[in-house]
N, C-alpha and C positions, 0 to 999 in steps of 0.2 A: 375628698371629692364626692357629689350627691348622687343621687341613682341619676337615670336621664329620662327616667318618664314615669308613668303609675300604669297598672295594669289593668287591662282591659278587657269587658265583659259585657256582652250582648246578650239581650232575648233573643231564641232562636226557636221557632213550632218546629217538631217534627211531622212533616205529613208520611203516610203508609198507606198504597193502594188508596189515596182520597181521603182516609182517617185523620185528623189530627191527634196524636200519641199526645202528647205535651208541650210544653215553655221549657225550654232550658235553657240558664245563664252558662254562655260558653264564651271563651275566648277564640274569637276568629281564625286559628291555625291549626291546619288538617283535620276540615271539618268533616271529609270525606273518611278520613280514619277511622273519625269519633263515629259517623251514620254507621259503619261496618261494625262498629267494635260494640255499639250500645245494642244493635239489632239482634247480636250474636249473642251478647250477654243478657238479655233479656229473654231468649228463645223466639224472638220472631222468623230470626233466620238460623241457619246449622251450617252456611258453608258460603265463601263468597261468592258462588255462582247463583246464588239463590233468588240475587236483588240483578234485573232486567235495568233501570237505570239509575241513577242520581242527578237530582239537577237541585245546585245551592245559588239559590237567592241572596245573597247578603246586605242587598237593597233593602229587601224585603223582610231580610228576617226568617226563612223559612228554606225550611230543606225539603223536598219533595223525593218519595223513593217510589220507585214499582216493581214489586214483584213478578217473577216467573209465575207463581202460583198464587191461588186466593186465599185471602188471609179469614183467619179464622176470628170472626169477630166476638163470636160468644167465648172463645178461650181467653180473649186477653181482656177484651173491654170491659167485660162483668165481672173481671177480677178484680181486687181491692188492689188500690194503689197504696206504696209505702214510699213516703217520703223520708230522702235520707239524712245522715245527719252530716252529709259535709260540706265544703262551701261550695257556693253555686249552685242553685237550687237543681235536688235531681231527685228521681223517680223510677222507683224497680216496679217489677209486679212480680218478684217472688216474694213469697215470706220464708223465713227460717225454717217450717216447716219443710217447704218446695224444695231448698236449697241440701237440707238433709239425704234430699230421694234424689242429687247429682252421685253421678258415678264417681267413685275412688279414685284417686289421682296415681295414675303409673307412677315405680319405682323414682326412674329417672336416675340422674348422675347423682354424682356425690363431691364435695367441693371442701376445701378448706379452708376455713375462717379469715385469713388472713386475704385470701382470694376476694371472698365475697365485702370486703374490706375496703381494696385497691379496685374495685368495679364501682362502690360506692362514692367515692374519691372522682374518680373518673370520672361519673354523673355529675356532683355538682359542679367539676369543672367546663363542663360542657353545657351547663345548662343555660341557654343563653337569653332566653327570654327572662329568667328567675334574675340573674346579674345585672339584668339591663335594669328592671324594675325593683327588684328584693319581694313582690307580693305573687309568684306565681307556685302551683306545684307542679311537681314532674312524675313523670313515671318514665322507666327505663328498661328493656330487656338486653342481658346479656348472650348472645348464642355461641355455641359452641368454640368456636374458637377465636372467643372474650372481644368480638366487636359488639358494639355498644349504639342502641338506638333510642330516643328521646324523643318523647313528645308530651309538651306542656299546656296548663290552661289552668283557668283560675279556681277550679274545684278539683280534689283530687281523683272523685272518682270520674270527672269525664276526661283526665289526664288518662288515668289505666283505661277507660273504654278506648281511647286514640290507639295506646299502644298496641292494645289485643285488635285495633282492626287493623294497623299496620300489620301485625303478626299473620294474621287471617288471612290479610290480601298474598303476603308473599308466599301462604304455605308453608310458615315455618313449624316445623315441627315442635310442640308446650313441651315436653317429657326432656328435650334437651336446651330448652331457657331457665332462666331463674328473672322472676319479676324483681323489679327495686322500685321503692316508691318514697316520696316526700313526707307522705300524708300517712297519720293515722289507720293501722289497718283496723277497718272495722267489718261487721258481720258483712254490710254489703260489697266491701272492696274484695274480702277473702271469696264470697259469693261469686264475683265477676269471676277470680284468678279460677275457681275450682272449676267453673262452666269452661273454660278454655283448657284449663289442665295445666298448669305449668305447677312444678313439686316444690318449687321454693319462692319464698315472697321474703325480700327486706326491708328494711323502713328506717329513716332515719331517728325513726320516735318510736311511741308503743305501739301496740295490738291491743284492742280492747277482749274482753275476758268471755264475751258471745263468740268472737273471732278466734279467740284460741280453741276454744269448745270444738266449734264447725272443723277449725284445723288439723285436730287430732283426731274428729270421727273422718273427714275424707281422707289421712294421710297426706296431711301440707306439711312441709317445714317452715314454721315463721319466725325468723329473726327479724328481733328490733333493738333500735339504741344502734343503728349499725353508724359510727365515729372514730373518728381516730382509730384507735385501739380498744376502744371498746365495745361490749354486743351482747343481747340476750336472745337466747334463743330457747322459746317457749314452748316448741314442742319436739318432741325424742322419735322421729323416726330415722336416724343415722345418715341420715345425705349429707351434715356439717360435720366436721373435724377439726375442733380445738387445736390449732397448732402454733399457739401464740401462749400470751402469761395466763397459766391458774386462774387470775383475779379478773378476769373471763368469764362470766356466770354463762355458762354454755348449757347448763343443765336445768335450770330456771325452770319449771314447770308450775301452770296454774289448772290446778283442780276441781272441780266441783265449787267454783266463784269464789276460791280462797285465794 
């Protein structure tokens, strides 16, 4: 039997205190996540109480936000835009450089392979937008005691900007989540995770070799390949514990672009 529909993806402006930020291709659900979770990952805003209102347009196309304070227009707007490389056209304004001078990611928990395994599982079963279509990604936080929140869209990283402003709005505390994502983690997806803090990121596919770099100066744990029973996990600060078969490359580490 065939999917029941294709997936869906609008231009959408961001406006800021009257600014237009950009266009981004997003899928129309929890748009309001995605305003909190892009604004927070980008350093416009530091904390939900920052943004005075939201008002989304989806006639129109456009999301309208206001600040409590004035936004600093020579900090963001005269900085260079880096256009990302995942689907659904998106736009940071940090570069590698900016994302280096983030603070280190608290210790946080420590988890068992097998664990972050059966969370994984558990995401694409619930993924219900990706099932209905087959064309969406997802992103998912695990908190503490292994419930499980999802939120999807047609680019991966404004999948994880939805989650982290889910995360934001509620006050969940990063240091005892662990991210899980669909999509490629690359320089800018670990970038979002590092601005928020959460110590563990999964993926059902790779980390690109920028991504693991950043991962190991802020102290991320990145596993990928996260399947069945199988998983790599590409960098060595001890929050994973192999507790499954040997032929588990747990120790996988990439070096200096080797």
């Amino acid at each position: 039997m065939g999917r029941k529909g294709c997936p869906d993806e609008y231009p959408i402006s961001l406006h800021l205190n009257g600014y237009e930020i950009a266009v981004f291709q997003l899928t129309k659900y929890n748009l309001d996540d995605w305003t909190y979770g892009y604004l927070f990952s980008e350093g416009f805003i530091q904390d939900a109480k920052d943004i005075e209102t939201i008002t989304i347009d989806e006639e129109m196309g456009a999301i309208h936000v206001s600040l409590h304070s004035q936004l600093d227009e020579e900090q963001f707007f005269l900085k260079k835009k880096h256009y990302t490389a995942g689907c659904g056209r998106g736009v940071t304004f940090f570069s590698m450089t900016d994302v280096k001078n983030f603070a280190k990611v608290a210790a946080g928990q420590k988890y068992l392979l097998s664990y972050l395994l059966k969370k994984r599982s558990e995401f694409a079963g619930a993924s219900s937008l990706y099932l209905e279509t087959g064309g969406m990604h997802g992103a998912c936080i695990v908190e503490e005691d292994g419930t499980i929140t999802i939120r999807e869209d047609i680019g991966r990283h404004n999948a994880v900007d939805k989650i982290i402003g889910h995360a934001l709005r509620k006050g969940l505390p990063p240091e005892r989540l662990i991210l899980l994502t669909t999509g490629r983690v690359s320089y800018e997806m670990l970038s979002k995770a590092a601005k928020f803090g959460f110590p563990v990121i999964g993926s059902r596919t790779a980390a690109t070799k920028q991504a693991v770099q950043l991962a190991k100066f802020l102290n991320i744990e990145v596993i990928g390949y996260l399947r069945g029973k199988m998983a790599t996990v590409y960098t060595s600060t001890g929050r994973v514990k192999n507790d499954l078969s040997q032929e588990i490359d747990l120790e996988r580490s990439i070096e200096g672009g080797n």
